[in-house]
One Martini backbone bead per residue (centre of mass of N, CA, C, O) as a GRO file, in nm:
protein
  469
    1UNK     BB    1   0.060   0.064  -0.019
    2UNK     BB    2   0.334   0.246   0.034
    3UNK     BB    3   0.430   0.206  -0.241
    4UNK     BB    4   0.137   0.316  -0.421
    5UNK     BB    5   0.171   0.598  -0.327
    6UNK     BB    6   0.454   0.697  -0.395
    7UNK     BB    7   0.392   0.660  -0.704
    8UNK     BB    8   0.136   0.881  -0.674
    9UNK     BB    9   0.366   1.124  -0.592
   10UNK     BB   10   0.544   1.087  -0.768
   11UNK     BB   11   0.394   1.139  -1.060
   12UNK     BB   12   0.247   1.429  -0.960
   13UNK     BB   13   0.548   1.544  -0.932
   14UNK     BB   14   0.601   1.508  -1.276
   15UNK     BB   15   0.343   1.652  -1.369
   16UNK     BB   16   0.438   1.943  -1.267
   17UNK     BB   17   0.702   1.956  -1.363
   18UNK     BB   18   0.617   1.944  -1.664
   19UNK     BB   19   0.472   2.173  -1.697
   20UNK     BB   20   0.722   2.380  -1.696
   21UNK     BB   21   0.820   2.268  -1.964
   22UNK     BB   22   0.569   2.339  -2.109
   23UNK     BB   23   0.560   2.628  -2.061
   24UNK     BB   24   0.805   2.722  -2.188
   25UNK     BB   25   0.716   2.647  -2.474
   26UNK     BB   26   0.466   2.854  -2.434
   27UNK     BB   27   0.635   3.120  -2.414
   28UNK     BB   28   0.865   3.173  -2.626
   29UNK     BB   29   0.691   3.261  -2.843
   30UNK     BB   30   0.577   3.542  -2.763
   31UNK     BB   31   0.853   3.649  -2.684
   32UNK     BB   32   0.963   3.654  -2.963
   33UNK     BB   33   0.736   3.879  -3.058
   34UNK     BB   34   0.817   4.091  -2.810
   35UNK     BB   35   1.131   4.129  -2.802
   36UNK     BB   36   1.189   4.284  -3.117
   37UNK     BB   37   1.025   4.572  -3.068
   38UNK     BB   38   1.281   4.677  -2.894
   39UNK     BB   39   1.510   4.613  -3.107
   40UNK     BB   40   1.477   4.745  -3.414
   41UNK     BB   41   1.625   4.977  -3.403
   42UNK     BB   42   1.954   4.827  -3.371
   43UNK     BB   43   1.905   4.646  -3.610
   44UNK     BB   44   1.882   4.906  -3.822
   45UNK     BB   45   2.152   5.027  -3.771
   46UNK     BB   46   2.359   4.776  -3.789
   47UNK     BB   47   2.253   4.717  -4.118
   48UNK     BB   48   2.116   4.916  -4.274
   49UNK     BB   49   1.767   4.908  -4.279
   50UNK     BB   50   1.489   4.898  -4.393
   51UNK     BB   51   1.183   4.901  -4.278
   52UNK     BB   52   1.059   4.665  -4.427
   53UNK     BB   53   1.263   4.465  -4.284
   54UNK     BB   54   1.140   4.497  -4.031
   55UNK     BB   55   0.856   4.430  -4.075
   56UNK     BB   56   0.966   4.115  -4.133
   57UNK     BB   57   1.093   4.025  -3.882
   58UNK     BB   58   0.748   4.024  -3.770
   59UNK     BB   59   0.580   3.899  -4.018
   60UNK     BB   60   0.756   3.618  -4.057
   61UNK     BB   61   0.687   3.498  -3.790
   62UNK     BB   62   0.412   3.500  -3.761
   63UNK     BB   63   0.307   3.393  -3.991
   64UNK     BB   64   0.393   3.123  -3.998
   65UNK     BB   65   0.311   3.044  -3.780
   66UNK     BB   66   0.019   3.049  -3.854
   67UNK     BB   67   0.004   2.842  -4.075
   68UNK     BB   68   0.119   2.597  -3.902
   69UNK     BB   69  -0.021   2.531  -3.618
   70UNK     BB   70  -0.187   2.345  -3.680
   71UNK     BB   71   0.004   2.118  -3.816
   72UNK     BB   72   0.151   2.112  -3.540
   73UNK     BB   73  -0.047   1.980  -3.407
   74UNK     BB   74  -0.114   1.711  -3.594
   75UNK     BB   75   0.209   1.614  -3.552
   76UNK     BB   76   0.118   1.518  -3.250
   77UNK     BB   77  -0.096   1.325  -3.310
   78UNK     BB   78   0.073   1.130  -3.486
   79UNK     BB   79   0.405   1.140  -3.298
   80UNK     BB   80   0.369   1.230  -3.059
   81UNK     BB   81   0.412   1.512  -2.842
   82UNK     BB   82   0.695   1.465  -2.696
   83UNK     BB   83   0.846   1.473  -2.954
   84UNK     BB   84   0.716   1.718  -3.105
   85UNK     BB   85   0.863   1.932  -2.879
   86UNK     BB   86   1.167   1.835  -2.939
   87UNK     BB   87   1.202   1.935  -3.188
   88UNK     BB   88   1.072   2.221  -3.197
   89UNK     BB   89   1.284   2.308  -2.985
   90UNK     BB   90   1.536   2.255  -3.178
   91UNK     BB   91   1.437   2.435  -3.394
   92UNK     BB   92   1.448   2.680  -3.159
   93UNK     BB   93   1.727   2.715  -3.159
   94UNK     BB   94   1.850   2.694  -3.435
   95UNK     BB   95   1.714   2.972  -3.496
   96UNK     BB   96   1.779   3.139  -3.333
   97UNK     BB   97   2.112   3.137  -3.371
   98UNK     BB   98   2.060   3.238  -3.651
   99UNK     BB   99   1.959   3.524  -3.581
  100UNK     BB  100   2.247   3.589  -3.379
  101UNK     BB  101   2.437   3.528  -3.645
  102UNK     BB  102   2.307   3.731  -3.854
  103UNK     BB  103   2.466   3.909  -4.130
  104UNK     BB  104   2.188   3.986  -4.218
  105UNK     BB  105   1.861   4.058  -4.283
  106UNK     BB  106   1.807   3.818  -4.446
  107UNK     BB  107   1.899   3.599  -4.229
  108UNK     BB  108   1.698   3.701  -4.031
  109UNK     BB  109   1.431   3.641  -4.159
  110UNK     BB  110   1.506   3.338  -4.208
  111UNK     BB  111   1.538   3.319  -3.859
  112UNK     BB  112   1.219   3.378  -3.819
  113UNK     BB  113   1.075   3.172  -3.997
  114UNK     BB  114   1.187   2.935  -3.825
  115UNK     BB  115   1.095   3.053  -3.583
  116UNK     BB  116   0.774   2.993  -3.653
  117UNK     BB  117   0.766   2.686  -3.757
  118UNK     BB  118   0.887   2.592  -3.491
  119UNK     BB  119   0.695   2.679  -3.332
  120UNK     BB  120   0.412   2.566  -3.421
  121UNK     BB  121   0.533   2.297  -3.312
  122UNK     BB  122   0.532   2.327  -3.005
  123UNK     BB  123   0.327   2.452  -2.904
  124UNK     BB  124   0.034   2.266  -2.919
  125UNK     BB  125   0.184   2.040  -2.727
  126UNK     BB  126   0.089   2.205  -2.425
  127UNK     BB  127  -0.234   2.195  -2.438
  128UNK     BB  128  -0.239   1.893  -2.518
  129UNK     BB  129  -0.108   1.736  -2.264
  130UNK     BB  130  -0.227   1.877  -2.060
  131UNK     BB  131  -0.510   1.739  -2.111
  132UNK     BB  132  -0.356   1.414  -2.102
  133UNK     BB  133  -0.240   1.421  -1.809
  134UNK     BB  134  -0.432   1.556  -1.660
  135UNK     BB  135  -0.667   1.564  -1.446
  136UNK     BB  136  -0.980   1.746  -1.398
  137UNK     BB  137  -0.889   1.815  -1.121
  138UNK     BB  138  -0.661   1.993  -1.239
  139UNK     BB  139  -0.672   2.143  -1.479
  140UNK     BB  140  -0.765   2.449  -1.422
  141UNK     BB  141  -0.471   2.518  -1.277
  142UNK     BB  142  -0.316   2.438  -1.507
  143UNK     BB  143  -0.498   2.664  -1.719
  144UNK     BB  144  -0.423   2.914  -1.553
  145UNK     BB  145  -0.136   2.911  -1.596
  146UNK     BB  146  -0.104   2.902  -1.899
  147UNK     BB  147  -0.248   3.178  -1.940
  148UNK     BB  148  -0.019   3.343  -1.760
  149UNK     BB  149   0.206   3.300  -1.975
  150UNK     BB  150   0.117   3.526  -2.177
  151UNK     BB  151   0.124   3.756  -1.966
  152UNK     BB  152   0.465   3.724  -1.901
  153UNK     BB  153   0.547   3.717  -2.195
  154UNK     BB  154   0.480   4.040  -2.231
  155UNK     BB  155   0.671   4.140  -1.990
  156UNK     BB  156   0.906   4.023  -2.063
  157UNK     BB  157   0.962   4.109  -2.383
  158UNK     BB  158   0.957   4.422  -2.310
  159UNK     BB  159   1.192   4.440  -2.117
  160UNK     BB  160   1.423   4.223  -2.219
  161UNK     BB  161   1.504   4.367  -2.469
  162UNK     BB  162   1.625   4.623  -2.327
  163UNK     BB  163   1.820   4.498  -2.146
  164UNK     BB  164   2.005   4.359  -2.275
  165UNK     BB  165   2.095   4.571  -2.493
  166UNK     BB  166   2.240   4.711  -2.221
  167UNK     BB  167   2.439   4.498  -2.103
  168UNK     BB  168   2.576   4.398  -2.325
  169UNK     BB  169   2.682   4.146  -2.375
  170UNK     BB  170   2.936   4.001  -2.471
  171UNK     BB  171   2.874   4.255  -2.714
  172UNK     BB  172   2.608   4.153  -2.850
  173UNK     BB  173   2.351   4.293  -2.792
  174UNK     BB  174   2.064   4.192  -2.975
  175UNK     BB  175   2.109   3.934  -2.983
  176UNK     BB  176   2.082   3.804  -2.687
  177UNK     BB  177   1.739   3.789  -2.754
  178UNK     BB  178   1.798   3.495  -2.905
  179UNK     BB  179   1.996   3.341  -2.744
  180UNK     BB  180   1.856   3.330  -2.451
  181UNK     BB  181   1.702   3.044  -2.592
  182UNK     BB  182   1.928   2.805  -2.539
  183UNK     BB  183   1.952   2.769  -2.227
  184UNK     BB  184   1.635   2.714  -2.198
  185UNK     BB  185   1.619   2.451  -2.346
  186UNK     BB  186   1.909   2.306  -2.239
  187UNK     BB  187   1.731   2.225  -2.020
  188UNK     BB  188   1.424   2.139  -2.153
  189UNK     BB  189   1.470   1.879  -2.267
  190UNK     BB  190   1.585   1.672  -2.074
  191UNK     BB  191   1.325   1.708  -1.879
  192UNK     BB  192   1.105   1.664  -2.090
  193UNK     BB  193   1.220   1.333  -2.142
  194UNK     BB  194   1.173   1.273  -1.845
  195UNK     BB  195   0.888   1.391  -1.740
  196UNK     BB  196   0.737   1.320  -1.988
  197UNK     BB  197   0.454   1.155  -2.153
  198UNK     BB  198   0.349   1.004  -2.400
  199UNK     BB  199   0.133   1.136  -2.634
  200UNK     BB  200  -0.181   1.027  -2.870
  201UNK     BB  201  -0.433   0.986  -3.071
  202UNK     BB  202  -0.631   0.801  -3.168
  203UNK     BB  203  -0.768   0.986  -3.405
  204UNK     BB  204  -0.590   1.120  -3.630
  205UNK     BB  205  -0.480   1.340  -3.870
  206UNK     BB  206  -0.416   1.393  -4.196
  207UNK     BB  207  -0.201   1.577  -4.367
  208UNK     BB  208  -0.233   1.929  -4.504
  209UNK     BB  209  -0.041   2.028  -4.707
  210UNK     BB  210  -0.212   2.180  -4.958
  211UNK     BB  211  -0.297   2.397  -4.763
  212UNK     BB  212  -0.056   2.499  -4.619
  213UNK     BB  213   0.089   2.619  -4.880
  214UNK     BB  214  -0.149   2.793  -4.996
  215UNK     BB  215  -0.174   2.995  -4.729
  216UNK     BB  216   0.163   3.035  -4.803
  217UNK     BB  217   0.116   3.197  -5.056
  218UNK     BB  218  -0.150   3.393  -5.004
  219UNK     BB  219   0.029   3.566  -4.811
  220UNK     BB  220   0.277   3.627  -4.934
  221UNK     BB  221   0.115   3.789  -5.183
  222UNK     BB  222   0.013   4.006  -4.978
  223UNK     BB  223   0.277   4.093  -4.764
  224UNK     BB  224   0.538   4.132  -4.965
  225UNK     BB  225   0.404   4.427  -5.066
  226UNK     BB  226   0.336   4.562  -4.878
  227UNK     BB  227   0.616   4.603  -4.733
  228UNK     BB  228   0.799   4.633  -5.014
  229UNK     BB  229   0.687   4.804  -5.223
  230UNK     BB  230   0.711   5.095  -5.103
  231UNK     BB  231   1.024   5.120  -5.093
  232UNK     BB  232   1.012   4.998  -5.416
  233UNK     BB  233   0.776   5.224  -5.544
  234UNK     BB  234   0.596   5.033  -5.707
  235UNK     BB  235   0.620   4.729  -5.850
  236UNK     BB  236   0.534   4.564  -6.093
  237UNK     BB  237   0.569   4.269  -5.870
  238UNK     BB  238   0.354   4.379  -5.664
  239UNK     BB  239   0.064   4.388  -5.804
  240UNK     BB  240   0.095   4.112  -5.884
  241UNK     BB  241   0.102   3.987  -5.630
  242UNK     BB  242  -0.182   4.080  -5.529
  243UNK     BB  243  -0.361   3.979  -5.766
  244UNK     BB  244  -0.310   3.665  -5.662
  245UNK     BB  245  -0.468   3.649  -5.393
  246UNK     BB  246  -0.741   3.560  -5.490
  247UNK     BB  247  -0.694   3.291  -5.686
  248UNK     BB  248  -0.571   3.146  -5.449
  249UNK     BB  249  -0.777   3.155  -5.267
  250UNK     BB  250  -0.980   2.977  -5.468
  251UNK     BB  251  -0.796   2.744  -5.457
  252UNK     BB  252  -0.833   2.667  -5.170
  253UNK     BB  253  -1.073   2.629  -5.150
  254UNK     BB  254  -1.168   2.415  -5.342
  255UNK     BB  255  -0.969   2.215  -5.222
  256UNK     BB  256  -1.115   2.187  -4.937
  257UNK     BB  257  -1.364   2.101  -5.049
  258UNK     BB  258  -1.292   1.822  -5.168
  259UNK     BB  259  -1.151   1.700  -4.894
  260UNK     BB  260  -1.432   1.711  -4.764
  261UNK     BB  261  -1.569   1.577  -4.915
  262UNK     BB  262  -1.416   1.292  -4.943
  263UNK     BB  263  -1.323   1.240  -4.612
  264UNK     BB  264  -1.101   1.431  -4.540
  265UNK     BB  265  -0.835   1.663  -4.435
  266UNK     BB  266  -0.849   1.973  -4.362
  267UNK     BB  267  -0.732   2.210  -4.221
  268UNK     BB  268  -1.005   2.314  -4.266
  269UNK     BB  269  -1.364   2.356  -4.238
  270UNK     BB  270  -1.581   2.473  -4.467
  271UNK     BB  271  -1.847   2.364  -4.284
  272UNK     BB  272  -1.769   2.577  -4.018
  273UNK     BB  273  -1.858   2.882  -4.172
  274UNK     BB  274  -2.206   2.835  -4.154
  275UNK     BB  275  -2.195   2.944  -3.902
  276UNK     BB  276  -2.340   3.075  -3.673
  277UNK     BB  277  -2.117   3.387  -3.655
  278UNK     BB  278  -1.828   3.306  -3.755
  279UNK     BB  279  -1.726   3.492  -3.927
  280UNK     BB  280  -1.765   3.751  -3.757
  281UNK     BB  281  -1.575   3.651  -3.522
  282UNK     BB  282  -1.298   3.646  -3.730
  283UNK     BB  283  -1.304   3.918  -3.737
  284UNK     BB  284  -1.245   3.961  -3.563
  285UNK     BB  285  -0.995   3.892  -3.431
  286UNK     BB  286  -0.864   4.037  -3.660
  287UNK     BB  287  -0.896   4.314  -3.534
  288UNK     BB  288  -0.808   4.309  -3.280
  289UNK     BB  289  -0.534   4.187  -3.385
  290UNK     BB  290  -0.369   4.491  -3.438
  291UNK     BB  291  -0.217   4.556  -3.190
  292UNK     BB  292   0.051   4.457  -3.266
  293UNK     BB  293   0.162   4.721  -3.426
  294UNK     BB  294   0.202   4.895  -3.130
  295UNK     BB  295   0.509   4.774  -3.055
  296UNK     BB  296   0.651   4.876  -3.308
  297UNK     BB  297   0.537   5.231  -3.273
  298UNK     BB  298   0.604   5.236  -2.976
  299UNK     BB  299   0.893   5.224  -3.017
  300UNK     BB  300   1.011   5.382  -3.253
  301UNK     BB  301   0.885   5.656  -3.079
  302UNK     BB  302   1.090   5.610  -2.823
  303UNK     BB  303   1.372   5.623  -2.986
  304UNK     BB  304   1.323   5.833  -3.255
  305UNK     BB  305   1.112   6.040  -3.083
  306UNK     BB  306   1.253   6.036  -2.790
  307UNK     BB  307   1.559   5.893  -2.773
  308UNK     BB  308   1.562   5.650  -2.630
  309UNK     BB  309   1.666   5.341  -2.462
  310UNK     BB  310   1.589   5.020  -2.516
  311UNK     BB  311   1.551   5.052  -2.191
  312UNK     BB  312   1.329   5.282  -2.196
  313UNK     BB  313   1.154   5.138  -2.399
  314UNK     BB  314   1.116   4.837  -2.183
  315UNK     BB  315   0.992   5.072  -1.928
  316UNK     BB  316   0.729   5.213  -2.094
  317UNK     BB  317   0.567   4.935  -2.118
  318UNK     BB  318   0.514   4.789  -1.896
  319UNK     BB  319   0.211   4.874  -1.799
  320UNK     BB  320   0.102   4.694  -1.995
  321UNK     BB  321   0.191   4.471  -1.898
  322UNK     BB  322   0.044   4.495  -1.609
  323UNK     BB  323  -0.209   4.453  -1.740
  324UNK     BB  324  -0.221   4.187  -1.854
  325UNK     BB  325  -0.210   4.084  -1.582
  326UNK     BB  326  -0.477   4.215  -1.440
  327UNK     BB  327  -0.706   4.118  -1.627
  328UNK     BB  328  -0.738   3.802  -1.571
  329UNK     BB  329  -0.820   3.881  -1.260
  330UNK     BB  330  -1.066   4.051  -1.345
  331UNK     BB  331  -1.228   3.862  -1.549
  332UNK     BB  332  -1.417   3.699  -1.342
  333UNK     BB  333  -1.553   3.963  -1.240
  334UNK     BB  334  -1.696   4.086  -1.534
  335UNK     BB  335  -1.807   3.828  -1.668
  336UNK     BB  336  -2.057   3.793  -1.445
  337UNK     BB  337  -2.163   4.114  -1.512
  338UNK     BB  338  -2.095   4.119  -1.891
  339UNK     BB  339  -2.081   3.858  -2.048
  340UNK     BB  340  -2.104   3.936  -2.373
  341UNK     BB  341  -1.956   4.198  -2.319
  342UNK     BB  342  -1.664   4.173  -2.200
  343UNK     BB  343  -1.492   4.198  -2.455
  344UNK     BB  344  -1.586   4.490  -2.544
  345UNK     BB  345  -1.489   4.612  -2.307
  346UNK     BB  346  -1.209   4.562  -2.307
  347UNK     BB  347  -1.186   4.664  -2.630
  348UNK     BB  348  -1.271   5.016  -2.508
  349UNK     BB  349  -1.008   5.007  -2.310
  350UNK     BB  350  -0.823   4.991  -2.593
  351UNK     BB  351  -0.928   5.235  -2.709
  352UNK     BB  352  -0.884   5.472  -2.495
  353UNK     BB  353  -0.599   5.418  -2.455
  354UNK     BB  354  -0.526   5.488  -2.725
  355UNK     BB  355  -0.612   5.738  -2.821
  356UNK     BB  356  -0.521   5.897  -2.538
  357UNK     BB  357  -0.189   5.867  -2.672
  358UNK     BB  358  -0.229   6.027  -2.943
  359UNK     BB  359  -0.275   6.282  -2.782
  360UNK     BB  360  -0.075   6.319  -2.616
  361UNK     BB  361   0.172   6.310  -2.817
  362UNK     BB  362   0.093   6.515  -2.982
  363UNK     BB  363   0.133   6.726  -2.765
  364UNK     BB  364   0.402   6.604  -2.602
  365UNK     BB  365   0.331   6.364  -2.407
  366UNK     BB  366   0.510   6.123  -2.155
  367UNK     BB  367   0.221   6.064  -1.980
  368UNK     BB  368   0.156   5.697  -2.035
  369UNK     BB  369   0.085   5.468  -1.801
  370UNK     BB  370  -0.231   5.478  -1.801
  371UNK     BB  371  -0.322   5.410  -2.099
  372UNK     BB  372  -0.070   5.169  -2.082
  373UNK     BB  373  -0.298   4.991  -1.876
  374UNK     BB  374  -0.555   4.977  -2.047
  375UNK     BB  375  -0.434   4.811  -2.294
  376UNK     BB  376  -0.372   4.588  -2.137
  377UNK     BB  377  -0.651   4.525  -1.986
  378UNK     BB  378  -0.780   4.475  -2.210
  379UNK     BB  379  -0.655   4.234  -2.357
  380UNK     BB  380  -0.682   4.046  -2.093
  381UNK     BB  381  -0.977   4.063  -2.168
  382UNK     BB  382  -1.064   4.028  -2.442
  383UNK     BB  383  -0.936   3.770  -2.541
  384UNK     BB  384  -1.093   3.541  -2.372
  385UNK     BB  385  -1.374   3.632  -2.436
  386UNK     BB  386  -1.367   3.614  -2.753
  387UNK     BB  387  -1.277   3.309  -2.765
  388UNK     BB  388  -1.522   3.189  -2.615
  389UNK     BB  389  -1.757   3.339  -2.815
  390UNK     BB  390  -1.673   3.162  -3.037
  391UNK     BB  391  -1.664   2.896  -2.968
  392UNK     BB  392  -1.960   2.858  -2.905
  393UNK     BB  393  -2.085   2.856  -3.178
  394UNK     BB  394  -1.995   2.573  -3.169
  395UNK     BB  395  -1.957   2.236  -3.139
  396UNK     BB  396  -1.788   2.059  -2.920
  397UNK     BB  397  -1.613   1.889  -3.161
  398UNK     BB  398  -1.529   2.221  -3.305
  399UNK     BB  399  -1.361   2.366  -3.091
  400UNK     BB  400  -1.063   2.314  -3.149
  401UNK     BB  401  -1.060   2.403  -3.447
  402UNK     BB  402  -1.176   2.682  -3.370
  403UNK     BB  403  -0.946   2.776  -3.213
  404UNK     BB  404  -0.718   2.765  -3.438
  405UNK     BB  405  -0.846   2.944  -3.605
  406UNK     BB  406  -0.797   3.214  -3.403
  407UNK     BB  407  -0.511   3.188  -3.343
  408UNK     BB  408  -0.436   3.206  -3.654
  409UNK     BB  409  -0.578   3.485  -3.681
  410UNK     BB  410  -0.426   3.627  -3.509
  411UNK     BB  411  -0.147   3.587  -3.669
  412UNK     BB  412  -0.233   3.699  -3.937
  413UNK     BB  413  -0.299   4.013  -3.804
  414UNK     BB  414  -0.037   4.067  -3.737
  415UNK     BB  415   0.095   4.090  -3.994
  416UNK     BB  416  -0.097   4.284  -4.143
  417UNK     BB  417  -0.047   4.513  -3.914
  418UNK     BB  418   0.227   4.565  -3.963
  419UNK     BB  419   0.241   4.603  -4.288
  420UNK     BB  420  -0.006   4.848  -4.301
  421UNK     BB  421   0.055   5.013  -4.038
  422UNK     BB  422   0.368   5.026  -4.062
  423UNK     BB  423   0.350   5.172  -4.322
  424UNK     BB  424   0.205   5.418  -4.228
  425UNK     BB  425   0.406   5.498  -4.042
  426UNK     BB  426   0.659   5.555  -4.216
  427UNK     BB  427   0.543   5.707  -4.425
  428UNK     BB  428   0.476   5.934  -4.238
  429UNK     BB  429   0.796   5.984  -4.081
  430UNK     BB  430   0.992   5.902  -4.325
  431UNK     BB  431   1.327   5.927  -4.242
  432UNK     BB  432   1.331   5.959  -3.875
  433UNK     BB  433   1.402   6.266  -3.772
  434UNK     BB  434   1.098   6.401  -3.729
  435UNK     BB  435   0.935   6.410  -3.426
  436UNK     BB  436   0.661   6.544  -3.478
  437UNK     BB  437   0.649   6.299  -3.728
  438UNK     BB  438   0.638   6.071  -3.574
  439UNK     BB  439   0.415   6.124  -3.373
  440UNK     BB  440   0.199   6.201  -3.588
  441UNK     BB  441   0.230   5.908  -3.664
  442UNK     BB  442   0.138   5.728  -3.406
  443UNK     BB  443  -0.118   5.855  -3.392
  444UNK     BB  444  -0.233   5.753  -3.657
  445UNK     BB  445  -0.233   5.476  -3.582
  446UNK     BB  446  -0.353   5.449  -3.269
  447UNK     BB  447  -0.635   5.524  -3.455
  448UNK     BB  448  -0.671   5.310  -3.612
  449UNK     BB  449  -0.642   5.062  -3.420
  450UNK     BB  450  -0.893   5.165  -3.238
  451UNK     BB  451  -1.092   5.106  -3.466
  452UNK     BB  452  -1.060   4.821  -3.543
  453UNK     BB  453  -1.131   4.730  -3.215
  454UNK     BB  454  -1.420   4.858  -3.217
  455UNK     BB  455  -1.513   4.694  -3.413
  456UNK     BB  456  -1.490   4.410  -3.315
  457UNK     BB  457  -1.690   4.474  -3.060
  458UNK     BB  458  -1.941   4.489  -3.216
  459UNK     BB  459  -1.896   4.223  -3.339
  460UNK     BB  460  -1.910   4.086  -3.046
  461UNK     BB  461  -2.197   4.164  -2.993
  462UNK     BB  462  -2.350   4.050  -3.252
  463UNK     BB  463  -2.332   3.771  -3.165
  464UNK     BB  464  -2.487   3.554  -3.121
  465UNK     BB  465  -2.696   3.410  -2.818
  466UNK     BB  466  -2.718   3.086  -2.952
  467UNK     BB  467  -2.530   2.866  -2.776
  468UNK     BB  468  -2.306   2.654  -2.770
  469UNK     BB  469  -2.208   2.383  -2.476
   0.00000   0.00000   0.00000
């Protein structure tokens, strides 16, 4: 008997253990998204690269990223989530290290696509193994930790990148916040390894590569004409690529409909769309996550406009970052005081809070903490509500899927509007030399950001009232 109890406290103690492994991989791609809008000023000195490929650093990884997430829940499902756990790690500490020992622009693209599609294999064997190993009594506290660690994830990218390049570790600089993730993995790996229990699909999915390969050709043919159009005059050979864009996603839908109708596994399933309320949900999704884009023009208002050092610029936004962790905490009491209005209050909070930041600049006031901590605290309560509002419109066996699809769309969001609020950004900024043009470069972004959101509000607000449970 006190053997049997043993191995059960055993069990229990490497369950948790493994956990905190399962989490540093939940946390890395997040931090990787967040810590590099504040090194982008440093980056662009150090390369003398223009606006565009630094757009580029970030729309690269997030696309990337968005493409692959599906695919690479699927690849878990087929090959044991603990194995695709430690590829994904091993290909994301490989890819970090191309991004800090980059030598061009061009390569550092190369390792941030890499680090993309890394984090996209990593990152869904969390919350899938968590799912698989917890039992239902203990699920509730992993899955409040795993919500947690997103929001410690931009608390820390936001301020890590400034530190770090403060630091200038060994002479590093910028290289430092990609190298960061090695010391962490070459730990996590063989923890990993002892740790965790492989667990696998019972009834796996098989990989739909020509959904994926299309929706990364239609998104490329979108996003890199987008960014570098702007820089390169807009030549002709970027309107072509715009042209294919509608072309290429009919290209997707059909196919992806055939594979439906034939009773294959496509990427996504076409008559999960005819969901009442599911389109208006995902664009909502879409809108939302365009703040994204306020990381990038917040960082570089703060370095070029107002000539901070990348540690003052990663000191200025920490308030938005403790507001995304006080979000979650006051969630379950707003929740049930605003049912499904929870969403749009909170995203009512970051448009409020953009606006405010807008005016301030516009005017010249350096006084930000207040509204960059209601935009943080918008966020952190508008994410989980709106994914919750989405997801409730499907029925229980499509909720997996529909996850995935809101989480892919929130990666859409950041590429898309790093590339087109970035690109309204630099456009209006000029050369970055005039401070006042820089500002009013910033207000006009995060008053466009606002409207997004604003939007987004709306149409959850909108949302069906009768939901599946």
């Amino acid at each position: 008997m006190s053997q049997t109890i043993t191995q059960e406290i055993d069990a229990d103690r490497r369950r948790w253990l493994g956990l905190i492994v399962l989490l540093a991989g939940a946390f890395l791609p997040p931090l990787d998204f967040f810590i590099v809008n504040v090194a982008l000023p440093s980056i662009r000195d150090d390369f003398q690269a223009s606006s565009s490929m630094m757009q580029l650093v970030v729309s690269a990884y997030a696309t990337t990223y968005a493409v692959m997430l599906i695919t690479g829940g699927r690849l878990g499902d087929l090959y044991g989530r603990r194995n695709t756990f430690l590829w994904g790690m091993g290909m994301f500490a490989a890819a970090s290290l191309l991004c800090g020992a980059s030598w061009s622009p061009v390569s550092l693209v190369a390792g941030r696509v890499l680090q993309g599609f890394s984090a996209a294999i990593m990152a869904p064997q969390a919350l899938a193994s968590i799912n698989a190993i917890f039992p239902d009594d203990e699920k509730p506290q992993a899955l409040s930790l795993y919500s947690l660690t997103f929001g410690l994830a931009s608390m820390a990218g936001l301020f890590l990148g400034g530190a770090l390049i403060a630091l200038d570790i060994f002479g590093l600089g910028w290289r430092a916040i990609f190298l960061i993730n090695i010391p962490v993995i070459a730990i996590a790996i063989p923890s990993a390894y002892s740790l965790l229990k492989e667990t696998r699909s019972e009834r796996p999915k098989r990989l739909d590569v020509g959904g994926a390969v299309l929706i990364a050709a239609t998104l490329a043919a979108l996003i890199v004409p987008l960014i570098e159009g702007r820089e390169a005059g807009w030549p002709a050979w970027s309107f072509i690529s715009l042209a294919c864009v509608l072309p290429l996603g009919l290209v997707l839908w059909r196919y992806e409909l055939r594979l439906e109708a034939e009773g294959l596994d496509p990427i996504f399933a076409p008559s999960l769309l005819r969901t009442s309320g599911l389109k208006k949900g995902l664009l909502a999704a879409l809108l939302f996550y365009a703040l994204a884009a306020f990381w990038l023009v917040f960082s570089v208002y703060q370095q070029a406009g107002l000539g901070h050092s990348p540690f003052q610029a990663g000191l200025s936004i920490l308030p938005a970052a403790a507001g995304f962790i006080v979000g979650p905490l006051v969630n379950p009491w707003l929740a049930r005081r605003a049912g499904k209005y929870a969403a749009a209050t909170g995203m009512l909070f970051q448009v409020f809070g953009l606006v405010y930041t807008a005016v301030l600049v516009a005017r010249g006031s350096p006084d930000l903490p207040l509204p960059l901590f209601l935009i943080g605290m918008g966020q952190g309560v508008g994410l989980p509500n709106l994914v919750g509002n989405i997801v409730k419109l499907v029925d229980r066996q499509s909720s997996g899927l529909a996850s995935g699809l809101v989480t892919s769309m929130f990666q859409i969001s950041g590429a898309l509007s790093v590339a087109i609020i970035g690109g309204l950004f630099f456009g209006l900024a000029g050369g970055a030399q005039d401070r006042q043009m820089i500002a009013n470069a910033y207000a006009t972004s995060a008053i466009v950001i606002a409207a997004c959101i604003f939007i987004a509000a709306v149409l959850s607000v909108a949302l069906p009232k009768r939901q599946h449970t």
